[in-house]
matplotlib code that plots the C-alpha trace (Angstrom):
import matplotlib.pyplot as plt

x = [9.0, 5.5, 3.4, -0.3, -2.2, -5.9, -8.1, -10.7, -13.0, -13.3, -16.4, -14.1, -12.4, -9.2, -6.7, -8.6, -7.9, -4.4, -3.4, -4.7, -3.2, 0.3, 0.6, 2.5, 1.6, -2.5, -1.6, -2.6, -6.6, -6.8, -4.2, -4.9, -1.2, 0.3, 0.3, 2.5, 4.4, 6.7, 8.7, 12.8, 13.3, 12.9, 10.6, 7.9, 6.2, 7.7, 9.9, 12.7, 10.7, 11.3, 9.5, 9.2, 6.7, 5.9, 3.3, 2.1, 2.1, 0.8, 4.3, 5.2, 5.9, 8.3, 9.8, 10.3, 12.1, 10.3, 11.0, 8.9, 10.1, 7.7, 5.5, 3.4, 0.0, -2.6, -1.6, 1.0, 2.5, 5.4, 6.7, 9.4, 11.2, 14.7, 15.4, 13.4, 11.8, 9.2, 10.8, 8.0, 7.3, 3.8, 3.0, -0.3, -1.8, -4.7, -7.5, -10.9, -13.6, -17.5, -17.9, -15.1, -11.5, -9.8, -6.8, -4.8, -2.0, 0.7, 2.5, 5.7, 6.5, 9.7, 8.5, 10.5, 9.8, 6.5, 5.4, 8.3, 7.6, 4.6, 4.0, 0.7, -1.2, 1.1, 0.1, -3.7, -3.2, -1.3, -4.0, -6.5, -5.5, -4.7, -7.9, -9.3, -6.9, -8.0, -12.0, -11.2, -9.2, -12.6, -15.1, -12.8, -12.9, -16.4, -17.8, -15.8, -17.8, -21.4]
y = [-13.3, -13.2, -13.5, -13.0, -11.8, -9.7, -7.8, -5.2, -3.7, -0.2, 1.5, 3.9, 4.8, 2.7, 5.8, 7.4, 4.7, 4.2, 7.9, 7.8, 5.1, 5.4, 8.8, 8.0, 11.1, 9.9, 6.8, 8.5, 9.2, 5.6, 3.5, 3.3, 3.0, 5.6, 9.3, 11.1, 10.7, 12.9, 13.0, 12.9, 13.0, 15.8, 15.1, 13.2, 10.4, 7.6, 4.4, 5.8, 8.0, 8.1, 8.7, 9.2, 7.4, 7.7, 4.9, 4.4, 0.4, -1.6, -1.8, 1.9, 4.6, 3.4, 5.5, 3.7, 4.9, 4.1, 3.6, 3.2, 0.4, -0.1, 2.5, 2.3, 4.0, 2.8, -1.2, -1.4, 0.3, -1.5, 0.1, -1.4, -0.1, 1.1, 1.3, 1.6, -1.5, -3.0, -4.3, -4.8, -5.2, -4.2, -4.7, -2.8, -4.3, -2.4, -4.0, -2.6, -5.1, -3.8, -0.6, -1.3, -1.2, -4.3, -3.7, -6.7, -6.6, -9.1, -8.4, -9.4, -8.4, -8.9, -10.1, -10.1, -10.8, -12.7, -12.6, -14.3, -17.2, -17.5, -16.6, -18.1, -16.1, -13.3, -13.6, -13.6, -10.5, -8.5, -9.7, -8.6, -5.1, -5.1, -5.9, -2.8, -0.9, -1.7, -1.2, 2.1, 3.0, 1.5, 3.8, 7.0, 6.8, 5.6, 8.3, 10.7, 9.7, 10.3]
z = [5.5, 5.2, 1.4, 0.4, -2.6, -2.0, -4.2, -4.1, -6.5, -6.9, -8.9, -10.0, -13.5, -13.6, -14.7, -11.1, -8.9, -10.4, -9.7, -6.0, -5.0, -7.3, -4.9, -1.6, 0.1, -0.2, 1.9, 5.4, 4.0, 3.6, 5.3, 9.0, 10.4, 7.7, 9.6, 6.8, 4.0, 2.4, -0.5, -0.1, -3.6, -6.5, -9.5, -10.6, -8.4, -10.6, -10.6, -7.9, -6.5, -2.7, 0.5, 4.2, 5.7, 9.7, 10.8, 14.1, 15.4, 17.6, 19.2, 18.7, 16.1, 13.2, 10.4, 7.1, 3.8, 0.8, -3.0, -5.7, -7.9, -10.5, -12.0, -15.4, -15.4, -15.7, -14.7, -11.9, -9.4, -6.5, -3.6, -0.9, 2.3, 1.8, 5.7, 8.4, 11.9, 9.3, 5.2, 2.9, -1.0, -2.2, -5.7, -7.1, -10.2, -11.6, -14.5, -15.6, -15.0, -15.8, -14.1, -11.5, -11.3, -9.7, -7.4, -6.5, -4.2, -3.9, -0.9, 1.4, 4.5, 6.7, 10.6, 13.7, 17.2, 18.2, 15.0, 12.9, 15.5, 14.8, 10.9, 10.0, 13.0, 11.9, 8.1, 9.4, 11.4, 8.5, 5.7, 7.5, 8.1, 4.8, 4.1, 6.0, 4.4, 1.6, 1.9, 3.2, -0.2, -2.0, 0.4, 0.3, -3.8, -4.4, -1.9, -4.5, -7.5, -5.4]

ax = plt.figure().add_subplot(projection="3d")
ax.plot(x, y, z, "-o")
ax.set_aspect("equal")
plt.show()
């Protein structure tokens, strides 16, 4: 198991940002591995919520379940794998700052293979897509304010 913490700001309205990212099914426009998620579960997209998601790896396509654990708008928002090649835990915690909205992620994820032998490289490889992730979520919502 793999753990890091990383932040972005957003110069966006923190109820905004919250929404897009609390919604699952926006994960494709701005996660580069997510191709689709879909909802397995009736009702609202709160705590117990769950999802679909198909990703595309470097090692193939994968297929996780997902639940949403933790939901309270505007401040935090968690989601983990149920089943599926790949576990994780990501934990959303939203706060305005100035103009922007700050997203901080504290995130684990389960490796195997290669990468559980070697964790730190594999930790470097996973932040930093997460990272992308991440400034694409802050490009995709600031080009929608103009």
């Amino acid at each position: 198991m793999i753990a890091f913490h990383t932040t972005v700001a957003v110069r966006r309205p923190l109820a905004d940002v919250f929404a897009y990212v609390a919604d699952p099914r926006t994960f494709p426009a701005w996660n580069s591995a997510v191709q689709a998620v879909t909802s397995t579960s009736a009702g609202p997209a709160d705590a117990g919520a769950t999802y679909a998601m198909a990703r595309q790896l470097p090692g193939g396509p994968a297929l996780n379940d997902l639940e949403i654990v933790a939901y309270e708008p505007p401040v935090e928002f968690a989601i983990r794998t149920t089943a599926g090649p790949t576990p994780f835990h990501y934990r959303y915690r939203f706060a305005a700052q100035d103009a922007h909205t700050v997203v901080a992620l504290d995130a684990e994820v389960e490796l195997s293979g290669v990468a559980a032998i070697a964790p730190a490289l594999a930790r470097r490889a996973v932040k930093r897509g997460v990272d992308d992730n991440l400034a694409t979520l802050k490009r995709t919502l600031e080009a929608v304010s103009g």
